[in-house]
C-alpha positions as MATLAB code, in Angstrom:
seq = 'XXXXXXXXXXXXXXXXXXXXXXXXXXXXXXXXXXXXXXXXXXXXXXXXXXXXXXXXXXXXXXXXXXXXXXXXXXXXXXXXXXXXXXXXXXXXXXXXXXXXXXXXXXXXXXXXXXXXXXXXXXXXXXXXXXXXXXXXXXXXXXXXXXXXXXXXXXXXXXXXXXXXXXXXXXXXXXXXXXXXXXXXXXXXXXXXXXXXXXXXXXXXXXXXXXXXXXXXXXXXXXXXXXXXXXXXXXXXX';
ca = [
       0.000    0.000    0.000;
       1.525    3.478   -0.754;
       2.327    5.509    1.906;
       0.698    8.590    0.520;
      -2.369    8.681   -2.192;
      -3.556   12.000   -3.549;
      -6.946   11.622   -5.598;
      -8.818   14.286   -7.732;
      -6.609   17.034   -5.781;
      -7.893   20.394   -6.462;
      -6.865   23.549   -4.765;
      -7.219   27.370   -5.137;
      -6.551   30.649   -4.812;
      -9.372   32.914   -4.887;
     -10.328   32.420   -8.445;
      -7.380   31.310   -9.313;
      -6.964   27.158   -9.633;
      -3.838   26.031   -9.214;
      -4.174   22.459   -8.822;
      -6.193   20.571  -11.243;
      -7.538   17.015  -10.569;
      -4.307   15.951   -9.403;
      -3.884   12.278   -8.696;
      -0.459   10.396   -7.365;
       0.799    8.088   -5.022;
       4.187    8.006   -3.229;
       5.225    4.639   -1.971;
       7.687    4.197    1.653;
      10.899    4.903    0.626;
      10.975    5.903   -2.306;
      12.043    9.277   -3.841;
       9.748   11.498   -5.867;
      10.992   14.802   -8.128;
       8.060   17.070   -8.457;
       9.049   19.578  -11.665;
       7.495   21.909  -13.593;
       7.724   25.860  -15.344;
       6.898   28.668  -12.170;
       3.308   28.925  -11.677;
       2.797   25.153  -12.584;
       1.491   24.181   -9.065;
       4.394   22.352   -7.233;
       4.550   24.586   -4.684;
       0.836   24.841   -3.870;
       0.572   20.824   -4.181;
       3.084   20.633   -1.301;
       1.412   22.934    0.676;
      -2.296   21.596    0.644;
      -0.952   17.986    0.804;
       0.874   19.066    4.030;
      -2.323   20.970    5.401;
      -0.663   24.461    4.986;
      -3.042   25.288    2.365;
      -6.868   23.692    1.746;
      -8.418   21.266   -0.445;
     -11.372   22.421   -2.541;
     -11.857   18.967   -3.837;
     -10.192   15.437   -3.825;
      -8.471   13.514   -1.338;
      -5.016   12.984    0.679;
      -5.051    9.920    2.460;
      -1.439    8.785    4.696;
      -0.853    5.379    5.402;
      -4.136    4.165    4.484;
      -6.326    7.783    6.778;
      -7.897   10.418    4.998;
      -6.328   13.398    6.192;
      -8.022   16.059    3.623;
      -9.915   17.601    6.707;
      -6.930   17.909    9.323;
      -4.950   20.672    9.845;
      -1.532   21.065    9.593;
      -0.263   20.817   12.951;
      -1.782   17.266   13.216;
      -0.270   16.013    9.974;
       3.196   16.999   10.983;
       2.017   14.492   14.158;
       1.272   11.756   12.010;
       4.297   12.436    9.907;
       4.425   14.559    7.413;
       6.990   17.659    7.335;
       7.288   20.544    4.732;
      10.178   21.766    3.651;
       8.885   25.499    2.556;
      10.114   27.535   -0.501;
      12.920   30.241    1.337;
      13.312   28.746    4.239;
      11.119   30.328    6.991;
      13.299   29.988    9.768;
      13.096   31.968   13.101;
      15.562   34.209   11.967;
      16.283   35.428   15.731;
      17.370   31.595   17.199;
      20.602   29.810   16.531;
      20.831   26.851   14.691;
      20.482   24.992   17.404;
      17.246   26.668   18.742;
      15.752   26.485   15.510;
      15.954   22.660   15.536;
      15.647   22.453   19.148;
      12.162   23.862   18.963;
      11.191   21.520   16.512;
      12.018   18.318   18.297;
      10.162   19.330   21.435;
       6.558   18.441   19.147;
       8.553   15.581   17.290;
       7.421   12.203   17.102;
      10.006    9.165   18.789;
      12.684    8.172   15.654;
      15.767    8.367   14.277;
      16.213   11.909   13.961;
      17.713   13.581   16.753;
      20.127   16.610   17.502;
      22.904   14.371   17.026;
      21.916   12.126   13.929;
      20.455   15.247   12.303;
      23.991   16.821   12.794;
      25.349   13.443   11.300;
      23.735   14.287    8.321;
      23.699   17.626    7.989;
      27.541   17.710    9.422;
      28.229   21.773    8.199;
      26.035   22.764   10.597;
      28.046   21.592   13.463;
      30.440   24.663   13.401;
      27.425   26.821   13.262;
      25.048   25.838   15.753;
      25.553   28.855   17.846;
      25.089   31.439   14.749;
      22.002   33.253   14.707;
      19.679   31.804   10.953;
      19.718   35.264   10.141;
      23.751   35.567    9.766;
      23.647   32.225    7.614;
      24.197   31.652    3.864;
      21.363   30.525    1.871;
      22.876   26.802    1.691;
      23.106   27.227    5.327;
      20.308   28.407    5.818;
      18.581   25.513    3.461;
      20.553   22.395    5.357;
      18.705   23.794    8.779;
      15.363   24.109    7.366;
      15.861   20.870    6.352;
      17.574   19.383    9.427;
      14.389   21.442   11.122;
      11.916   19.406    9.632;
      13.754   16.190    9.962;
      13.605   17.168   13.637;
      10.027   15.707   13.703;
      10.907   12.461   12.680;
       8.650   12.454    9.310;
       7.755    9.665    7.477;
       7.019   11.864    4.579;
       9.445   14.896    4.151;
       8.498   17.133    1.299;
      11.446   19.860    0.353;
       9.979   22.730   -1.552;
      12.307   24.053   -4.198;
      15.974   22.378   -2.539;
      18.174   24.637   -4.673;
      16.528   27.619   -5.343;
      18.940   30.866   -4.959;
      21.941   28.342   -4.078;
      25.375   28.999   -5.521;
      26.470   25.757   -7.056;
      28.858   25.030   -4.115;
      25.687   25.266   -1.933;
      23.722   23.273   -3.763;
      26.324   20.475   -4.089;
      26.625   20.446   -0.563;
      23.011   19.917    0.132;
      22.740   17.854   -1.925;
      25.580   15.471   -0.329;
      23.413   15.720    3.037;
      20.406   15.064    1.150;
      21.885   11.760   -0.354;
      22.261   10.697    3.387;
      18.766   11.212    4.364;
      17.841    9.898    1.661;
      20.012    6.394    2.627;
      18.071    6.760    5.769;
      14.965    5.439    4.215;
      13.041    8.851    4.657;
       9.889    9.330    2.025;
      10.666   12.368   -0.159;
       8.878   14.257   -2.314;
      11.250   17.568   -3.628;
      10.338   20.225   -6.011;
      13.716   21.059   -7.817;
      14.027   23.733  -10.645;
      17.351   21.337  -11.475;
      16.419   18.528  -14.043;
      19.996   16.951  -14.022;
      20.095   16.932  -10.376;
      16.103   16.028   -9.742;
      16.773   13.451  -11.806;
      19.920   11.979  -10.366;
      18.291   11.551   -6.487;
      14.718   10.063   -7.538;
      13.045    6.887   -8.377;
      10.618    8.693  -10.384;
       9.493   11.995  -11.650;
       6.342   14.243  -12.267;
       6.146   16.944  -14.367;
       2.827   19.158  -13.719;
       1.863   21.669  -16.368;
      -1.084   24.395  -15.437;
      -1.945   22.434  -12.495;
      -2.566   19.032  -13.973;
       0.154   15.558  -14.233;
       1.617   16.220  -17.387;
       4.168   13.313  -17.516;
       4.745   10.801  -14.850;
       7.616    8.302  -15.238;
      10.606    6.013  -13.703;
      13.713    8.713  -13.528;
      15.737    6.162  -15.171;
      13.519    5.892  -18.134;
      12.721    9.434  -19.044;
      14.424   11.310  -21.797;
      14.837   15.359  -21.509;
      12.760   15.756  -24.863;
      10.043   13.730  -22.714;
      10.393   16.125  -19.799;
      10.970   19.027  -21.966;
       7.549   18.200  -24.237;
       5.792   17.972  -21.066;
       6.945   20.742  -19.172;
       6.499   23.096  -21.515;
       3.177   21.556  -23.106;
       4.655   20.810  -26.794;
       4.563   18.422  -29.060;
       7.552   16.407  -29.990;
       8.770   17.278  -33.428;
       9.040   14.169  -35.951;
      13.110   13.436  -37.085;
];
């Protein structure tokens, strides 16, 4: 049974639909890449499948619940952490605070102070810097060494490398591999094909709102994802 199942997903704002009928499930363990132009509804599918934003129709349903109707703060109990586009740290706390104050509602797991440091091991020399005085890779391994703090069975990362220099990104990345290893469910929203590619099992590609192309990683070409993520039509050779 997959660990997460999204059916007929539609959410809004105002007027405005962003997610269309959107239907997918994520299995334990496994890796998903979530792609797509700006505007294309990644971000927005994140948010209402971790509570953060609501449902105007279709269903989320976590190891085998419906969770459409709960709120956020009772998903994260069940399992599920976001990840959100820049950051959103409590710019004011160390490092340390900032995960510290995430553990104290965690569930019981792997992920403690010390394992989450394990993974994350750059932040080691920084847990007494304030978030605010970080650099944006910084900044992005505490968020997600935050999150991880809760001991999620789901972890969705919204938009891993955005505004990273390439040293950043690689070294994210190399922490990411290890949680990852761990086992941890993922679903990540990455503007990087090559390196989207490269960490999944398999990859979506929404388009206005709706699953454009869903496939293994391993079996996708970039005229496939490029077709679909811009809406064209393959040209005959």
């Amino acid at each position: 049974m997959s660990l997460l199942r999204v059916a007929g997903l539609v959410a809004r704002h105002g007027l405005l639909t962003a997610v269309r009928g959107v239907s997918l499930a994520v299995d334990e363990g496994e890796c998903v890449a979530l792609i797509g132009a700006n505007g294309a509804g990644k971000s927005t599918l994140l948010r209402t499948i971790a509570g953060a934003h609501p449902a105007a129709e279709g269903t989320v349903v976590f190891d085998g619940a419906d969770i459409t109707a709960l709120p956020a703060h009772r998903r994260v109990g069940r399992g599920i952490a976001l990840v959100p586009e820049g950051r959103r740290l409590f710019a004011g706390l160390t490092v340390e605070e900032n995960l510290l104050v995430a553990g104290r509602r965690g569930r019981p797991g792997q992920w403690r102070l010390d394992t989450v440091l394990d993974a994350f091991d750059l932040l080691k020399p920084l847990l007494h810097r304030r978030a605010a005085d970080l650099s944006g890779g910084e900044q992005q391994a505490t968020s997600i060494g935050r999150a991880l703090m809760t001991n999620p069975r789901l972890l969705l990362i919204d938009e891993v490398s955005l505004g990273l220099s390439p040293i950043a990104v690689d070294t994210v990345y190399a922490s990411l591999s290890r949680v990852l290893a761990s086992g941890t469910t993922v679903v990540l929203v990455e503007q990087d094909l090559g390196r989207a590619l490269s960490v999944s099992d398999r990859v979506i590609c929404l388009l206005e709102g709706a699953v454009a192309l869903e496939s293994a990683s391993g079996a996708v070409t970039r005229d496939q994802v490029t077709e679909a993520y811009f809406g064209l039509r393959a040209e005959p050779r």
